[in-house]
Biopython code that builds the backbone (N, CA, C, O; Angstrom):
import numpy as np
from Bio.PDB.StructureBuilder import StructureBuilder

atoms = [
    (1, "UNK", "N", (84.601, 109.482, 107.246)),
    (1, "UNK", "CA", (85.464, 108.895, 108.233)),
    (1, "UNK", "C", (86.084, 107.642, 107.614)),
    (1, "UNK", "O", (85.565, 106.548, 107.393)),
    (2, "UNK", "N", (87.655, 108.196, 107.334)),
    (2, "UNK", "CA", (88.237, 106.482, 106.628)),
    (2, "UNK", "C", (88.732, 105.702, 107.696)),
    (2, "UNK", "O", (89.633, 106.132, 108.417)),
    (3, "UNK", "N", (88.176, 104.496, 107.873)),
    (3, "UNK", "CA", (89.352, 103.830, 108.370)),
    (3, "UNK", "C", (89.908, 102.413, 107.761)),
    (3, "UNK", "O", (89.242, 101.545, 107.196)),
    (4, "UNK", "N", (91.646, 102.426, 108.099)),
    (4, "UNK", "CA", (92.020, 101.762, 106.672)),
    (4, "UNK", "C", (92.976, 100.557, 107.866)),
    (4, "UNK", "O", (93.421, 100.804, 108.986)),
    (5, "UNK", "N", (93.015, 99.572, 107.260)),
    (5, "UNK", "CA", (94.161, 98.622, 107.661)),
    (5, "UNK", "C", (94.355, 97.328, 107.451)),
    (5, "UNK", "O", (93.474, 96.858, 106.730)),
    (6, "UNK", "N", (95.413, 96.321, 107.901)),
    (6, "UNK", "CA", (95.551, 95.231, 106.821)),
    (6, "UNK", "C", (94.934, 93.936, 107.625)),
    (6, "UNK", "O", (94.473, 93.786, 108.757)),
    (7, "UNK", "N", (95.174, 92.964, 106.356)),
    (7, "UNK", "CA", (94.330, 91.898, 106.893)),
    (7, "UNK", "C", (95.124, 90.596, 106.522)),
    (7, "UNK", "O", (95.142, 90.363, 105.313)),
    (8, "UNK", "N", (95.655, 89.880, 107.168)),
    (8, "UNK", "CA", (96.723, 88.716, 106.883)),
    (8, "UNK", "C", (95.646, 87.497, 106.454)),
    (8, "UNK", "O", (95.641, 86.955, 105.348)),
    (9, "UNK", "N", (94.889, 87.234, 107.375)),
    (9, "UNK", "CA", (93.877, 85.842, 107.685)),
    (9, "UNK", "C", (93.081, 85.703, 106.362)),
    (9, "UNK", "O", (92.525, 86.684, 105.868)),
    (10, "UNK", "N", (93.035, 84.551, 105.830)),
    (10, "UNK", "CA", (91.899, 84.840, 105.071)),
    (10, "UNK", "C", (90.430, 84.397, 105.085)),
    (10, "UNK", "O", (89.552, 84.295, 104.229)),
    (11, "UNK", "N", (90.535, 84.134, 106.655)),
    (11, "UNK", "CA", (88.677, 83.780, 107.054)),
    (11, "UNK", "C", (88.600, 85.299, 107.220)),
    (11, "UNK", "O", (87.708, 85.921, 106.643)),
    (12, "UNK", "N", (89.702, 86.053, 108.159)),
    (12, "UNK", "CA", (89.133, 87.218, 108.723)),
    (12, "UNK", "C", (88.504, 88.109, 107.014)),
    (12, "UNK", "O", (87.431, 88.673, 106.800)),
    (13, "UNK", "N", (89.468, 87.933, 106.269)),
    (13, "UNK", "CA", (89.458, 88.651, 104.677)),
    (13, "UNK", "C", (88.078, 88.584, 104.384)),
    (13, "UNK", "O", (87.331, 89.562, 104.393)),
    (14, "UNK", "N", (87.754, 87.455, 104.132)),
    (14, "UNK", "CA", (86.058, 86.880, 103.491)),
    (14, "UNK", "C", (85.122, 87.831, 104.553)),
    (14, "UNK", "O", (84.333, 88.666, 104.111)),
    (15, "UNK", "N", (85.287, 87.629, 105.804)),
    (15, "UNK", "CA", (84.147, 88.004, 106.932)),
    (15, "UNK", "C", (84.127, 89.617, 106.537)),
    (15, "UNK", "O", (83.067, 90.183, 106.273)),
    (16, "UNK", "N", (85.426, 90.307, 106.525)),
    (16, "UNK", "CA", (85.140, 91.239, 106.269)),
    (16, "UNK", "C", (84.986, 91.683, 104.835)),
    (16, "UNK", "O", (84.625, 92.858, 104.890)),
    (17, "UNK", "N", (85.089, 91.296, 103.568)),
    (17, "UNK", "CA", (84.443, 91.574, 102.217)),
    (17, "UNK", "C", (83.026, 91.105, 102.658)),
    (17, "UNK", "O", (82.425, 91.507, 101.661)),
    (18, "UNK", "N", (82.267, 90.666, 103.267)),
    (18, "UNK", "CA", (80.964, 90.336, 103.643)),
    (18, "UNK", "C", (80.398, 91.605, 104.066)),
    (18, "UNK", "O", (79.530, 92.182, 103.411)),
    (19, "UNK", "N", (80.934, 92.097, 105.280)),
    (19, "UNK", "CA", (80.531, 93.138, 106.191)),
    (19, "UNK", "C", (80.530, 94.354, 105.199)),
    (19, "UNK", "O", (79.590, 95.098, 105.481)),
    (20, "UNK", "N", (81.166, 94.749, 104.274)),
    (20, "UNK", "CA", (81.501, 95.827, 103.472)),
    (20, "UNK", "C", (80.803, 95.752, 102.113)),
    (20, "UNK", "O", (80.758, 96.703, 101.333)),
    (21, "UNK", "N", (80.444, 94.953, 101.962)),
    (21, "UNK", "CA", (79.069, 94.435, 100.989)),
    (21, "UNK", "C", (77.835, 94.733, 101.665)),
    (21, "UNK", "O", (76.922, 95.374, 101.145)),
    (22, "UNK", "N", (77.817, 94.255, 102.844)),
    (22, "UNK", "CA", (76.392, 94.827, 103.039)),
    (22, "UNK", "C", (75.671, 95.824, 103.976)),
    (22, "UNK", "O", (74.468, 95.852, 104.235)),
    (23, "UNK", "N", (77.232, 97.120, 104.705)),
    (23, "UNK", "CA", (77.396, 97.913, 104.886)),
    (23, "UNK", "C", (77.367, 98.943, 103.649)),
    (23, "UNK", "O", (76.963, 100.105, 103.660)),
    (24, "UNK", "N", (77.722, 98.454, 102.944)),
    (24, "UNK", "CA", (77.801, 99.215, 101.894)),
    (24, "UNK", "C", (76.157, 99.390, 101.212)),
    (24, "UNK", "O", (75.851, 100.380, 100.547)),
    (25, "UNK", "N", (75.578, 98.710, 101.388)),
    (25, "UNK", "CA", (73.920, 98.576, 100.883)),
    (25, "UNK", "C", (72.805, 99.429, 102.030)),
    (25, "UNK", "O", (71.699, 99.896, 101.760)),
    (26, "UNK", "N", (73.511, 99.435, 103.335)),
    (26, "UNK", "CA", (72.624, 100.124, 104.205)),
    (26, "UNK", "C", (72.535, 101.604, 103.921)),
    (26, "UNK", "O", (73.523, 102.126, 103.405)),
    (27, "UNK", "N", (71.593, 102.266, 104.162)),
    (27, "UNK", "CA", (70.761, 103.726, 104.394)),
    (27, "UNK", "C", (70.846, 103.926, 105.480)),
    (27, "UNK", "O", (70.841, 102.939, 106.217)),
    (28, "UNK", "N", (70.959, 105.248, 106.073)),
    (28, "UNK", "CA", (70.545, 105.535, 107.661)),
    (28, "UNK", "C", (69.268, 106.760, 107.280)),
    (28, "UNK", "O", (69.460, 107.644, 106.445)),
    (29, "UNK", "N", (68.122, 106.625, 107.969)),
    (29, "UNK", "CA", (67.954, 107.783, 107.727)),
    (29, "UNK", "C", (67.178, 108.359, 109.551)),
    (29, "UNK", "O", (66.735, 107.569, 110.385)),
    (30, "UNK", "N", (67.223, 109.486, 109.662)),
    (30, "UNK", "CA", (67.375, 110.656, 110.355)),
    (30, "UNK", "C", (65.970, 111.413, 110.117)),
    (30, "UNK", "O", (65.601, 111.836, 109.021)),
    (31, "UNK", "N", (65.411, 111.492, 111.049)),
    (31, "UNK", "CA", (64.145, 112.640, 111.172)),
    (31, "UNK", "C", (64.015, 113.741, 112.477)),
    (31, "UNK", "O", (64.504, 113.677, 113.605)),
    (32, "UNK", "N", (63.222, 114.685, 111.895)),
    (32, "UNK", "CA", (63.570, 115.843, 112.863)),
    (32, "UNK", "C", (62.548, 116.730, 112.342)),
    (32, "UNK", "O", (62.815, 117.630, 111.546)),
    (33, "UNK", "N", (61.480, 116.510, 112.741)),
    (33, "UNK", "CA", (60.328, 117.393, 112.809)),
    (33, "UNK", "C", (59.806, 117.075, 111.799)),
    (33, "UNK", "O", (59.207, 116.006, 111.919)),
    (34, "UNK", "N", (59.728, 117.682, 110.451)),
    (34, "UNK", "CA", (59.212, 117.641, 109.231)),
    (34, "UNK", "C", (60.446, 117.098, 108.175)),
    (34, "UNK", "O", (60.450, 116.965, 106.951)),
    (35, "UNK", "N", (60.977, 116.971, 108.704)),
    (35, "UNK", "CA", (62.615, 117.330, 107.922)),
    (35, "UNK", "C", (62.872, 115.622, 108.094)),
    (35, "UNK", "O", (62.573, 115.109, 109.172)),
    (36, "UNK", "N", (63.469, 114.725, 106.924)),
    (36, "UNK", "CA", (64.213, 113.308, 106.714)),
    (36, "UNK", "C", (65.129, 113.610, 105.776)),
    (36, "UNK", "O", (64.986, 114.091, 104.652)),
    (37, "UNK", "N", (66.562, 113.103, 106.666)),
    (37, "UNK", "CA", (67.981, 113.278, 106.024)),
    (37, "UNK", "C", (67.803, 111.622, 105.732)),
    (37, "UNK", "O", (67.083, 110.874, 106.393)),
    (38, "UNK", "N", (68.586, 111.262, 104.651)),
    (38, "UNK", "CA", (69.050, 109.845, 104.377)),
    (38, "UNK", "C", (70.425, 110.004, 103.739)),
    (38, "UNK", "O", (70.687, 110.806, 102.843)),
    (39, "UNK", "N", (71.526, 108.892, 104.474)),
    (39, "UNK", "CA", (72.698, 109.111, 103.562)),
    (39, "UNK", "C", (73.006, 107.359, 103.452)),
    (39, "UNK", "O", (72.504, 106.683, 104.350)),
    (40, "UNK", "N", (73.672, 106.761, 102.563)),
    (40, "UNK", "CA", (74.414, 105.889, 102.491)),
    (40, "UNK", "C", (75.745, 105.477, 103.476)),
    (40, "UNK", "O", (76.652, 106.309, 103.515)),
    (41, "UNK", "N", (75.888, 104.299, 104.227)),
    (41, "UNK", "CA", (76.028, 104.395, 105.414)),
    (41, "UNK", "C", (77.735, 104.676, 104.974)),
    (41, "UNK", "O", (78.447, 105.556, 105.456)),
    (42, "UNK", "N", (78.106, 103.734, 104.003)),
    (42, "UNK", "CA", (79.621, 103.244, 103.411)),
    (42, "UNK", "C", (79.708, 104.355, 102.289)),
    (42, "UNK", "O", (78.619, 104.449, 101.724)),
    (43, "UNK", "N", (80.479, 105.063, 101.880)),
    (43, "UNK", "CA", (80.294, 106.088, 100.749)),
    (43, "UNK", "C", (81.202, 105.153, 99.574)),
    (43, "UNK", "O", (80.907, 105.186, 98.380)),
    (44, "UNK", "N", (82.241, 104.399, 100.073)),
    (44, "UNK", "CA", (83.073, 103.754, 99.743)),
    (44, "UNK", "C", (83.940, 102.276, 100.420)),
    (44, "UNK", "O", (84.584, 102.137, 101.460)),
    (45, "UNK", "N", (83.678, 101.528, 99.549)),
    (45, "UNK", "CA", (84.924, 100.536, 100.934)),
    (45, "UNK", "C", (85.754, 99.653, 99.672)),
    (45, "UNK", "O", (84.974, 99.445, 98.743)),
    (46, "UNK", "N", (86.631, 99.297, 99.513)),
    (46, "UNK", "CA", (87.523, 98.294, 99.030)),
    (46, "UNK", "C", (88.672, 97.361, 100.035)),
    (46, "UNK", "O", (88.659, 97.219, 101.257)),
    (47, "UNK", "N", (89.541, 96.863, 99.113)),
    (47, "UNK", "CA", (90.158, 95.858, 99.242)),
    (47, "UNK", "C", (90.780, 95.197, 97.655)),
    (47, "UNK", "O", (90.127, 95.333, 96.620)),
    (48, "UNK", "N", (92.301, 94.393, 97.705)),
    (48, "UNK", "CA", (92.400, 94.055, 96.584)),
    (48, "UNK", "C", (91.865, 92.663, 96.810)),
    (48, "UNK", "O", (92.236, 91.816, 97.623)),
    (49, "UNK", "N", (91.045, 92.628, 96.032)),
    (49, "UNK", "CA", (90.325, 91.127, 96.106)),
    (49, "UNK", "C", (91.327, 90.379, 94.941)),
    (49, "UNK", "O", (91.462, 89.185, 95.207)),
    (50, "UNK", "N", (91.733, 90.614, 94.260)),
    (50, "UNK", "CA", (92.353, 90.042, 93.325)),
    (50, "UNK", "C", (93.838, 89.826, 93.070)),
    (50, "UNK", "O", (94.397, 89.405, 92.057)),
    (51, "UNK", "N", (94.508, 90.350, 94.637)),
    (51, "UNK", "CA", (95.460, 89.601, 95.166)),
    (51, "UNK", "C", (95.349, 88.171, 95.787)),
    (51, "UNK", "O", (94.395, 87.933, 96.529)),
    (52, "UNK", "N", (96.287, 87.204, 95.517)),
    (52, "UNK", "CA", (95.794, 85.832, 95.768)),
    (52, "UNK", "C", (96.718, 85.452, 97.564)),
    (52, "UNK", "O", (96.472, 84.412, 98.175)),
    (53, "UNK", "N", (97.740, 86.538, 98.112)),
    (53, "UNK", "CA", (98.600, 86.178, 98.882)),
    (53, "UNK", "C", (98.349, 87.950, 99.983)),
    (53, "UNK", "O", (98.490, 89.151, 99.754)),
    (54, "UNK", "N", (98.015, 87.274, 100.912)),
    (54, "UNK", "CA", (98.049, 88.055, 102.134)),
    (54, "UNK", "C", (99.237, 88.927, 102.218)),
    (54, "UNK", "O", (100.192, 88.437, 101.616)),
    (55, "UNK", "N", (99.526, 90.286, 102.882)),
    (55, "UNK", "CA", (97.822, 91.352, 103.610)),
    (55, "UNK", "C", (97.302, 91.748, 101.814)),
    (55, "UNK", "O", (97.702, 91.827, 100.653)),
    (56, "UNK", "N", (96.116, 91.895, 102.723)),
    (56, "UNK", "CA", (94.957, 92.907, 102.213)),
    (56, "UNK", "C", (94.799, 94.015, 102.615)),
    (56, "UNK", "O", (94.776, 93.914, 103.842)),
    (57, "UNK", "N", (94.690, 94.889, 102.375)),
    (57, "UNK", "CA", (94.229, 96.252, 102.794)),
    (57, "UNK", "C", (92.902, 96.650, 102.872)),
    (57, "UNK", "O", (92.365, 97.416, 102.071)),
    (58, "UNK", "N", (92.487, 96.247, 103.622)),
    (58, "UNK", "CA", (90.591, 97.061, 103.703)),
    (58, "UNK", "C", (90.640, 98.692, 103.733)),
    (58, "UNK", "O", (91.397, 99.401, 104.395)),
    (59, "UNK", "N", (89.684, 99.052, 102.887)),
    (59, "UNK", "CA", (89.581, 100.829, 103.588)),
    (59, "UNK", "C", (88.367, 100.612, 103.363)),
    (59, "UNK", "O", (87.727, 100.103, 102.443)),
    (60, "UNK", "N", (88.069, 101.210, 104.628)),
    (60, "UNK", "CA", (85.910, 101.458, 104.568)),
    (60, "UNK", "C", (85.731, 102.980, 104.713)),
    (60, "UNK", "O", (86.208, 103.647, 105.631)),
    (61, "UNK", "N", (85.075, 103.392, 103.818)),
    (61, "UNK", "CA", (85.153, 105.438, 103.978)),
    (61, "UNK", "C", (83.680, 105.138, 104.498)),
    (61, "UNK", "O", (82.946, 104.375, 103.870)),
    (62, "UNK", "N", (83.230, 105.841, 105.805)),
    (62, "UNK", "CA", (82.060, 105.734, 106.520)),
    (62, "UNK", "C", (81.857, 107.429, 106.153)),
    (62, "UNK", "O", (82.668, 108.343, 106.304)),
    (63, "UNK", "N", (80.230, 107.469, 105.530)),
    (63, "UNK", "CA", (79.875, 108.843, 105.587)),
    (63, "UNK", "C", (79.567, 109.290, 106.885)),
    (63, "UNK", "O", (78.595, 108.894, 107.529)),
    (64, "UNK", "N", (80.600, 110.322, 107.365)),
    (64, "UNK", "CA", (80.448, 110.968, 108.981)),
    (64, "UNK", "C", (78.728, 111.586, 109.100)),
    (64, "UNK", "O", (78.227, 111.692, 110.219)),
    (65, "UNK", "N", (78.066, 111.897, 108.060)),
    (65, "UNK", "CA", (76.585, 112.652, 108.395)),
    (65, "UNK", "C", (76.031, 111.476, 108.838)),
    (65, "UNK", "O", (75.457, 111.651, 109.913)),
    (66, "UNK", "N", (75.958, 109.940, 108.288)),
    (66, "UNK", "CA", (75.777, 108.665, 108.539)),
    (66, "UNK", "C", (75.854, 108.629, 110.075)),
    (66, "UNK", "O", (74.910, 108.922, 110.809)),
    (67, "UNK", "N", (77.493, 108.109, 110.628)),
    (67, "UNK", "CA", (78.089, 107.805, 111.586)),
    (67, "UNK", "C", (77.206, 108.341, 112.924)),
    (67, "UNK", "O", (76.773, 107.681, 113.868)),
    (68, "UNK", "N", (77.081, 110.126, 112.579)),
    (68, "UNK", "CA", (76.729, 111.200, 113.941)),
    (68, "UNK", "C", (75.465, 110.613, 113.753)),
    (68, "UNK", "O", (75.173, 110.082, 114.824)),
    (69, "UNK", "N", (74.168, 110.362, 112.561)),
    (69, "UNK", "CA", (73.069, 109.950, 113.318)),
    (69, "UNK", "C", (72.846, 108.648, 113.580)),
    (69, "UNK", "O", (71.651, 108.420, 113.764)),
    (70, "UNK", "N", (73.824, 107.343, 113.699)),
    (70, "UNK", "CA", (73.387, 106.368, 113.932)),
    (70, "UNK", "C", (73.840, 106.886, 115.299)),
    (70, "UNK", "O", (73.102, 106.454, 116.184)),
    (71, "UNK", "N", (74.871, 107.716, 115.772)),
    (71, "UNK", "CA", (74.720, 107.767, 116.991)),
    (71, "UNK", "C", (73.622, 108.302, 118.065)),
    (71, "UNK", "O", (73.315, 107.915, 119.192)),
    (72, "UNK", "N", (73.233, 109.195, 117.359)),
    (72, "UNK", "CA", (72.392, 110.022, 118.070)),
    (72, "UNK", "C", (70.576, 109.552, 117.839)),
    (72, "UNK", "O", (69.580, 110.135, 118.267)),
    (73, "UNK", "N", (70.677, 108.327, 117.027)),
    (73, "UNK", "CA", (69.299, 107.321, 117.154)),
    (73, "UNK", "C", (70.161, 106.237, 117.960)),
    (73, "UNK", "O", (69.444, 105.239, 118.022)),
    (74, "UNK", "N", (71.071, 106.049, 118.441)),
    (74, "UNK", "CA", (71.132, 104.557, 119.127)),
    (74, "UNK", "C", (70.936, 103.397, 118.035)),
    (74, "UNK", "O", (70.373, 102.318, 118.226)),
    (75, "UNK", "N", (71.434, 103.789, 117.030)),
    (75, "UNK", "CA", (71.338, 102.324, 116.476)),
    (75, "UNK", "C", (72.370, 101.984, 116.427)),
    (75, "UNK", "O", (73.380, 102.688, 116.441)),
    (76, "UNK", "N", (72.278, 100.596, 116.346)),
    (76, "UNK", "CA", (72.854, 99.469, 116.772)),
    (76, "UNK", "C", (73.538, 99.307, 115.964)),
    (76, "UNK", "O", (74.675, 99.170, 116.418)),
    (77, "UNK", "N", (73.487, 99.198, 114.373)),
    (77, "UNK", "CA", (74.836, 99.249, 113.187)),
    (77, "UNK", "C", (75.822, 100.625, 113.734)),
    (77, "UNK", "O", (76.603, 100.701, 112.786)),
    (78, "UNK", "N", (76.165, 101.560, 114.546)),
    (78, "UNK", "CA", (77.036, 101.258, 114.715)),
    (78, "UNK", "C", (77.755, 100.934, 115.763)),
    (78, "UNK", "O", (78.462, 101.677, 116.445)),
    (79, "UNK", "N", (77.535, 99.660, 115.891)),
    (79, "UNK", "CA", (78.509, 98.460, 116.377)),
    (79, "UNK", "C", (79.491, 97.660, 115.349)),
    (79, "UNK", "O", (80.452, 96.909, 115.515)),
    (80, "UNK", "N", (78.900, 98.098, 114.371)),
    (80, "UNK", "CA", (79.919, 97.672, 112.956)),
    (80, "UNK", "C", (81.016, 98.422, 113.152)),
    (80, "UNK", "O", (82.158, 98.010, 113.354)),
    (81, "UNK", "N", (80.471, 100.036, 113.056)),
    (81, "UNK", "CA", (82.019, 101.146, 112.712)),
    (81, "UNK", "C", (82.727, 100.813, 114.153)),
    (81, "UNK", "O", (83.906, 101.048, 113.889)),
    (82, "UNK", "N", (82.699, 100.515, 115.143)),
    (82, "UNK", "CA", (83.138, 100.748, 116.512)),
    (82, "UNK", "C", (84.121, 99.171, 115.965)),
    (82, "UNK", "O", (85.311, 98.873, 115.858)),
    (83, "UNK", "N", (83.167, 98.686, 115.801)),
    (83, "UNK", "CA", (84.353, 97.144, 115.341)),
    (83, "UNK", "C", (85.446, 97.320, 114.672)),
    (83, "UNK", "O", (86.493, 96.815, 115.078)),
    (84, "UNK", "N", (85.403, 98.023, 113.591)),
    (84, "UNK", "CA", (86.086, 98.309, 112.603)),
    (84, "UNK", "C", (87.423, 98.802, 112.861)),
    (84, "UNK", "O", (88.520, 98.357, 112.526)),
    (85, "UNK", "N", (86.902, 100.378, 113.899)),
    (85, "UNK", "CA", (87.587, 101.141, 114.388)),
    (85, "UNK", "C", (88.312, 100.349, 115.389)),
    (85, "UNK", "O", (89.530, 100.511, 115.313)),
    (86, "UNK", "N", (88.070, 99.848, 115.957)),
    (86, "UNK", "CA", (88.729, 98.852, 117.136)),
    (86, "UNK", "C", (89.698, 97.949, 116.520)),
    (86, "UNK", "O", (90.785, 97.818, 117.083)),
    (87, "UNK", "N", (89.517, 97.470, 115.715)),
    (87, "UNK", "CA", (90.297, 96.530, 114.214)),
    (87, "UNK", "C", (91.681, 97.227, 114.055)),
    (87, "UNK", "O", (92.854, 96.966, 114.320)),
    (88, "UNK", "N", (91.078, 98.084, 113.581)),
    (88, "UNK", "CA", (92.128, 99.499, 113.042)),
    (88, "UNK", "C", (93.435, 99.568, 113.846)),
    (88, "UNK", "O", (94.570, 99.190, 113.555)),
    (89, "UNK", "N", (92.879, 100.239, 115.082)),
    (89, "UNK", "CA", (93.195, 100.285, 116.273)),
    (89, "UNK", "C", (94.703, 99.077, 116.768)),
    (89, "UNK", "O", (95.879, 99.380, 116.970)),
    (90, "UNK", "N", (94.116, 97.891, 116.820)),
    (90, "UNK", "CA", (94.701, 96.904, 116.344)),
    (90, "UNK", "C", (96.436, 96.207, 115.813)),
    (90, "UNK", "O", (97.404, 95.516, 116.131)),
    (91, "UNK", "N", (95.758, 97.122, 114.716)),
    (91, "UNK", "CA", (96.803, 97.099, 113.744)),
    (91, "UNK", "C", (97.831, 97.957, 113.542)),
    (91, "UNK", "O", (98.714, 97.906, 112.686)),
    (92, "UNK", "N", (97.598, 98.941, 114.607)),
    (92, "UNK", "CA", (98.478, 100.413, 114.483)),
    (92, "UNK", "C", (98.587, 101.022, 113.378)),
    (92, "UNK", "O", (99.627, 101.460, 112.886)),
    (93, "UNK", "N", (96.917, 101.097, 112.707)),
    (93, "UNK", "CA", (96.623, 102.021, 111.818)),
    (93, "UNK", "C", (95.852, 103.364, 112.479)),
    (93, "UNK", "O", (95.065, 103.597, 113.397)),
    (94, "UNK", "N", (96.717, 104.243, 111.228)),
    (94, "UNK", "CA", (95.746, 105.258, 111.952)),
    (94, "UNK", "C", (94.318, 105.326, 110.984)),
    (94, "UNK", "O", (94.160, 104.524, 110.063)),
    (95, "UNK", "N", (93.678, 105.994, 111.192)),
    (95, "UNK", "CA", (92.009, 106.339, 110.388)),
    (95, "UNK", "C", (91.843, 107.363, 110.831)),
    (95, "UNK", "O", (90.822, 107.994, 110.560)),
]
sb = StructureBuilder()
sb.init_structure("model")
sb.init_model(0)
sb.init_chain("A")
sb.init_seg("    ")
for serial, (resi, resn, name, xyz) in enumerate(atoms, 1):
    if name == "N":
        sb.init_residue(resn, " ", resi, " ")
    sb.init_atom(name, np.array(xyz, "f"), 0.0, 1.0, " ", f" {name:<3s}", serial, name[0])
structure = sb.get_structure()
């Protein structure tokens, strides 16, 4: 699940190279009888960090096997992707 869009601010810039750093480090994992799925939550995320002059382009690629079981445990990271997506949203990007 990509979702992609720009970023003028550059507090908002930093907050989100933060969030995508350590989205990017989370695991979800998933159990079901005998059976534990684990995937990496971020498969991918960038940004040109090494542009010095606003927008930025964030893209965060969320692994969807990820996404469906943080939903279906109720966890609470994702309140990240819902942010994100809402961000997106926003900006009249599509994802």
């Amino acid at each position: 699940m990509k979702i992609q869009f720009w970023v003028a601010d550059e507090d908002e810039r930093e907050t989100l190279a933060e969030l995508g750093h350590r989205l990017f480090s989370e695991k979800v994992d998933y159990k079901r009888g005998d059976s534990t799925w684990r995937w990496q939550m971020l498969s991918s995320w960038s940004y040109d960090a090494l542009k010095p002059t606003p927008p930025w382009l964030f893209t965060f690629d969320f692994e969807a096997d990820a996404v469906r079981a943080l939903e279906l445990l109720g966890d609470p990271r994702l309140e990240s992707v819902k942010f994100l997506e809402k961000r997106a949203q926003q900006s009249n990007t599509q994802h």
